[in-house]
C-alpha positions in Angstrom: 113.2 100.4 109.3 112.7 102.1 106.2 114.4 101.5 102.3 116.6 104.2 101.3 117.2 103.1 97.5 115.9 100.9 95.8 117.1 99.3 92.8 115.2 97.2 89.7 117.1 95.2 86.6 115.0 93.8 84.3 112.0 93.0 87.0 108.5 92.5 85.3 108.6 95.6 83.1 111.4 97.8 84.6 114.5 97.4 82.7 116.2 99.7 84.8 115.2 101.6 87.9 117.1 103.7 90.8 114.6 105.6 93.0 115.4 107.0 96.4 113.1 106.6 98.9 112.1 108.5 102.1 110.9 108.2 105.6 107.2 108.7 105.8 105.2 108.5 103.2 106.1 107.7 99.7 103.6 108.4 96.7 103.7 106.6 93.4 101.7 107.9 91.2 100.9 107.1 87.3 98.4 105.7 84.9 97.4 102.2 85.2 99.5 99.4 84.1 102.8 101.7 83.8 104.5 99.7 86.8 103.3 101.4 89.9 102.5 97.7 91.8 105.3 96.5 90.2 107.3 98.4 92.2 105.9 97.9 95.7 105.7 94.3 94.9 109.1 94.2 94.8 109.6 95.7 98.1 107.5 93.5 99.8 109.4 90.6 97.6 112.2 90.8 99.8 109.8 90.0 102.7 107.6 87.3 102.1 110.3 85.8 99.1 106.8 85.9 96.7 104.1 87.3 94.8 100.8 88.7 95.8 99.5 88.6 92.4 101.7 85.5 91.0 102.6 81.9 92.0 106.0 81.8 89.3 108.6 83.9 90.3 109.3 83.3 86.7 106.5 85.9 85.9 108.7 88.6 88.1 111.4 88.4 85.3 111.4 90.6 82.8 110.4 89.1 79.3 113.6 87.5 77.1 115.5 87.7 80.0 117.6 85.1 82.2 117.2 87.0 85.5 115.9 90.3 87.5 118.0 91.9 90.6 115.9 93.5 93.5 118.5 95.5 95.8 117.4 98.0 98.6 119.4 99.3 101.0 117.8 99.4 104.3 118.2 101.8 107.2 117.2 101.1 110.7 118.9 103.7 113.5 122.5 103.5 113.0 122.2 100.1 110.6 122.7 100.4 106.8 122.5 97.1 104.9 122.3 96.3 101.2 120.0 93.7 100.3 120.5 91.7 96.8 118.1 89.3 95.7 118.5 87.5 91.9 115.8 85.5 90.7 116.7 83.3 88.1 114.8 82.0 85.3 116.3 78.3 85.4 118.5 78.5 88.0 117.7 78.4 92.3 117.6 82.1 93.3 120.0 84.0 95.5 120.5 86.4 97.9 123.5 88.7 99.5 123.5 90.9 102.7 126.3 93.4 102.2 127.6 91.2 99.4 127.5 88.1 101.5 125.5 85.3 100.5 122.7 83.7 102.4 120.2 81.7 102.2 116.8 83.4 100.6 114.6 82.3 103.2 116.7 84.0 105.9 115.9 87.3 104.4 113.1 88.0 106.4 115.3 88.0 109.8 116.4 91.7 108.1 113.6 93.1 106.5 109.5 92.9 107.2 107.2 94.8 105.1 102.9 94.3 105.5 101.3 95.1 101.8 97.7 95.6 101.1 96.5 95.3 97.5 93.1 94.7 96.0 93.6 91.3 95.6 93.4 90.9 99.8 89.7 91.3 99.6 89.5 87.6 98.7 90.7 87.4 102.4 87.2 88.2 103.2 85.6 87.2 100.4 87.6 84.6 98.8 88.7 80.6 100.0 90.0 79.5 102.9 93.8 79.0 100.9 93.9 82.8 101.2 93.2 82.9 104.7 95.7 80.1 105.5 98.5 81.9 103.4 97.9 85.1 105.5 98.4 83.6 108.8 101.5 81.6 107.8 103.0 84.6 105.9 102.9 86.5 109.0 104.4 83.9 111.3 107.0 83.4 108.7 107.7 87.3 109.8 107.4 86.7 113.1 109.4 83.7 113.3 111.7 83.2 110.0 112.1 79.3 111.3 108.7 78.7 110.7 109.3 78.6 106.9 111.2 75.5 107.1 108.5 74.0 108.7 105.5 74.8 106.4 107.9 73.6 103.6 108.7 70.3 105.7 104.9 70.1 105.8 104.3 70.5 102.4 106.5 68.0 101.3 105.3 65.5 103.7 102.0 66.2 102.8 103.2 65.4 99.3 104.7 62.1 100.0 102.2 61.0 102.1 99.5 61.8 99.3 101.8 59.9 97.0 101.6 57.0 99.4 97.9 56.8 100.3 97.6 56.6 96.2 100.2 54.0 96.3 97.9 52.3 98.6 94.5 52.6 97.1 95.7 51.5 93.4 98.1 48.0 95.3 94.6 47.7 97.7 97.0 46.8 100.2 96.0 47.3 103.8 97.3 50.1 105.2 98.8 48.4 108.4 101.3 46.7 105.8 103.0 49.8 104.8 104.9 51.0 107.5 106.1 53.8 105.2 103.4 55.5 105.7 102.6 55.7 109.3 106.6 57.1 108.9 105.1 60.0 106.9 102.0 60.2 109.2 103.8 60.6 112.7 105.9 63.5 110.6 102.6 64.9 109.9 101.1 65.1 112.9 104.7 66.5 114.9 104.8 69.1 112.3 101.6 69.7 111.7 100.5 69.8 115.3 103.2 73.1 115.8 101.4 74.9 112.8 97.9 75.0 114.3 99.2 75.8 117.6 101.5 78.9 116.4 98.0 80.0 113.9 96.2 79.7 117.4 98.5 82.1 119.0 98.6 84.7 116.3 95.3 84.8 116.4 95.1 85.5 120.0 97.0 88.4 119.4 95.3 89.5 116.2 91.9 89.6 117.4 92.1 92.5 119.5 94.4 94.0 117.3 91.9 93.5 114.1 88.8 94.8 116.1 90.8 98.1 117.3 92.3 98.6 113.3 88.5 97.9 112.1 86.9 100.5 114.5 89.9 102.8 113.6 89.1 102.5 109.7 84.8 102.0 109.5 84.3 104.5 112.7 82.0 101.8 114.0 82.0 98.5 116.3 80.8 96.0 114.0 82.4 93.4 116.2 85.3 91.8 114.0 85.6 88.0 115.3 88.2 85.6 114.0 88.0 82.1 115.1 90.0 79.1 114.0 88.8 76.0 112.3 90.2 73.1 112.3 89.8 69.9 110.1 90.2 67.8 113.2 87.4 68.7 114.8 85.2 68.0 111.6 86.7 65.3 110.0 84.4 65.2 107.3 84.6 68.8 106.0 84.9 69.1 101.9 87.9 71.0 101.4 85.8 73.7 100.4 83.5 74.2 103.8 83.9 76.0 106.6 83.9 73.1 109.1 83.7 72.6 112.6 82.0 76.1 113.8 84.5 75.8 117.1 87.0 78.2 118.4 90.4 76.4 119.1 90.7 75.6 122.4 86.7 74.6 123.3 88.2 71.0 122.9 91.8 71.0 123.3 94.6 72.8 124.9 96.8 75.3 123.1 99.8 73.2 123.3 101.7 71.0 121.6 100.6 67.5 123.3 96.9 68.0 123.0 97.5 69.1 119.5 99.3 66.0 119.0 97.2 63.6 120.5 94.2 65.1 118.7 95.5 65.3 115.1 96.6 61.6 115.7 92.6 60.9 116.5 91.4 62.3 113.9 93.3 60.6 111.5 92.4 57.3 112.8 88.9 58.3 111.9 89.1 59.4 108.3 91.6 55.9 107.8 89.2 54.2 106.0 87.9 57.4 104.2 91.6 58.7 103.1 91.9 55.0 101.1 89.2 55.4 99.2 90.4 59.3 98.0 93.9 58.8 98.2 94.4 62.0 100.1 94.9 63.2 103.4 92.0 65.0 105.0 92.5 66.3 108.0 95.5 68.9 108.9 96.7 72.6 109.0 96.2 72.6 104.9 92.4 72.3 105.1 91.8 74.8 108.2 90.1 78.3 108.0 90.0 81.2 109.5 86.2 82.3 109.9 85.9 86.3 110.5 82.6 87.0 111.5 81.1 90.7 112.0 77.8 91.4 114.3 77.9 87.7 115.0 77.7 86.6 111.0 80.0 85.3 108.9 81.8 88.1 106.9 82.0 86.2 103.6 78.5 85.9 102.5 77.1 88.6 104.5 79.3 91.9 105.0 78.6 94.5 102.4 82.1 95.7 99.9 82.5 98.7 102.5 82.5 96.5 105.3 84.4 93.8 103.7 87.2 96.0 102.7 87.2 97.7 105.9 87.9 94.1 107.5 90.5 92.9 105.1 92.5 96.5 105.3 91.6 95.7 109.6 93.6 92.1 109.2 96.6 93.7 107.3 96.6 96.8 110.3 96.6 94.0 112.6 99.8 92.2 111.4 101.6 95.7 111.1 100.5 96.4 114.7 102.0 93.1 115.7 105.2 93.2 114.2 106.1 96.9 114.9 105.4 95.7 118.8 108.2 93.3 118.8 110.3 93.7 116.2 114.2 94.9 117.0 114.1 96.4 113.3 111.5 99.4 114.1 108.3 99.3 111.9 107.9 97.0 109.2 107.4 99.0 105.8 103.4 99.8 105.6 102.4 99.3 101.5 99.1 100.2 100.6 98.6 99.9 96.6 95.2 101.4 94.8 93.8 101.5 97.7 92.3 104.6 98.1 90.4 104.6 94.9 88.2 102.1 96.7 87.2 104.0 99.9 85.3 106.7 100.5 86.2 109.7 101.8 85.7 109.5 105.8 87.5 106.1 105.5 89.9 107.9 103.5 90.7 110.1 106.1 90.3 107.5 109.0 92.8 105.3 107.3 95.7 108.2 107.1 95.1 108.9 110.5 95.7 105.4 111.6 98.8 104.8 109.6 100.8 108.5 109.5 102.7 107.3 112.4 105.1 104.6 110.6 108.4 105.0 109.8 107.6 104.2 106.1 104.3 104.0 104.0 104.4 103.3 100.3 101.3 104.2 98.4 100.4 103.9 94.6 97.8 105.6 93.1 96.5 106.7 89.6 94.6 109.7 90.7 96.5 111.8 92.6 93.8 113.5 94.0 92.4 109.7 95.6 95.2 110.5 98.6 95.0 112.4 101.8 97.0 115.5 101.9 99.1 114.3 104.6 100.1 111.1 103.1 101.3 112.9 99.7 104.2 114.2 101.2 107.0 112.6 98.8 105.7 111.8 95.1 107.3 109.9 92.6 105.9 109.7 89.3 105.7 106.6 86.8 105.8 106.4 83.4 106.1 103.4 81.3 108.5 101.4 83.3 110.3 104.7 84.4 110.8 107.3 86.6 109.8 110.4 84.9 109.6 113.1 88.0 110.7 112.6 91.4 110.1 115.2 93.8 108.0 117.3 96.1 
């Protein structure tokens, strides 16, 4: 699949833009803060339905204004749809395919794009919220039903929170409120389906992440993800690692063990989730530990490395969705990335991605981009297209 036009009213500073795009790869190039990332970002908008850089889709609106309009049209073989997406300022936001309305979060059953940005370091470097958001991005892709559970989850994490505060300030025994072991069973059913479907991506990422990382670094550093799960440390600060144990040393990869073992583990933090008023224990406080040469990445890779891992991960998800998706390839972003490589991992990295359908770069310097990858180049000025062309 690749986008054909794309088309920006008043999103963050464009007040107007209409640039055609091509197959292959599409350079954007300009100055910083003239709107290059603003651009891709809204590509891979109609995605994920976010922001890598912002929580607010308020922030995506340009300022004094109500509303901003991303439409793309989008061409895989012989399909041509137009994709319309308002975000509103006050208002829910909507969406059209071919001037039809649907629901926003069934956008990504027609359009998957993987983006890598500067900001993805902290997938290596940064905390484990990162890490979670990748994996569940992706499955999102993968499986556009699984947004409506990690919302369902979020909101009964919420209401149980509420309760267990409820709880602590009444000091009333938590076998009295039968509201909450409601909330709790909803927890665990839903929660228990999120750590199995982050177990089976990353079954398939694995190999797919030490092939991309071997493909960008030209070296076997041995790039390990493992899962970790709250469950199996129960007393893990939000901020630790946890448990050092791959899923599936001490349960099954299905749903019933899952079940049964999330419903243990909350029996054993009972007493503990009183006294905080939280819950502890669930698919919100896992990890994802990435480990090269047998240590930890975060603490212990070097920038180089730790790029080359994070740019591996985002490889990784490509490779997995091209594989089975009916669309073709999702739409490869790569913004200001080449500024931060050298040149043999310059050159490794074009090799590995020339192959997609579509590739959208940005870059200040034009200079920063392989030859091959600068094959259509589109200049920005300003919040404007001031040259587009060979």
């Amino acid at each position: 699949m690749i986008v054909s036009q794309l088309s920006l009213t008043d999103f963050r500073n464009y007040a107007s833009l209409d640039v055609e795009l091509r197959r292959g790869a599409n350079l954007f190039v300009g100055s910083n803060g003239q709107g290059k990332t603003n651009l891709v970002e809204s590509v891979n908008y109609l995605s994920t339905m976010g922001s890598h850089r912002v929580q607010s889709d308020v922030a995506l609106i340009r300022q004094d204004q109500d509303a901003a309009i991303i439409r793309a049209r989008l061409v895989s073989g012989d399909r041509d749809l137009l994709v319309e997406v308002q975000i509103n300022r006050s208002q829910p936001n909507r969406a059209q395919i071919n001037r039809s309305a649907i629901k926003t979060r069934d956008l990504p059953r027609y359009f998957s794009s993987v983006l890598f940005a500067p900001e993805d370091l902290a997938l290596v470097r940064g905390d484990p919220a990162g890490r979670r958001r990748f994996m569940d991005e992706l499955l999102v892709l993968r499986s556009p039903r699984m947004a409506s559970v990690l919302a369902d989850y979020d909101r009964v994490l919420r209401q149980r929170n509420t309760l267990l505060k409820t709880a602590r300030a009444s000091r009333v025994a938590t076998d009295e409120l039968a509201t909450l072991e409601i909330w709790t069973d909803r927890l665990i059913q839903l929660g228990s389906e999120i750590i199995v479907a982050r177990a089976a991506l990353v079954d398939e990422l694995a190999p797919e992440v030490a092939r991309a990382y071997g493909q960008i670094a030209g070296a076997d550093h041995s790039p390990r993800l493992r899962n970790q799960l709250s469950i199996l440390g129960a007393d893990a600060e939000p901020t630790d690692v946890g448990v050092e144990a791959a899923f599936g040393n001490a349960y099954e990869v299905n749903p019933d063990a899952m079940t049964t073992a999330f419903a243990d583990a909350l029996r054993r933090v009972r007493r503990a989730e009183l006294d905080r008023a939280i819950t502890l224990v669930g698919p919100h406080r896992d990890d994802l530990l990435l480990e090269l040469n047998g240590l930890p990445a975060r603490g212990y890779a070097s920038h180089g490395e730790s790029w080359s891992f994070a740019l591996a991960l985002k490889l990784a998800s490509a490779g997995i969705l091209r594989a089975e998706s009916r669309l073709g390839d999702p739409v490869l972003i790569l913004d200001d990335v080449f500024a931060e490589l050298d040149e043999s991992r310059r050159g490794r990295l074009a090799s590995a991605i020339q192959d997609y359908e579509q590739v959208l770069i940005t870059a200040a310097v034009f200079g920063d981009v392989p030859e091959e990858l600068a094959g259509h180049v589109v200049q920005i000025r300003a919040g404007a297209v001031v040259t587009d062309g060979e």
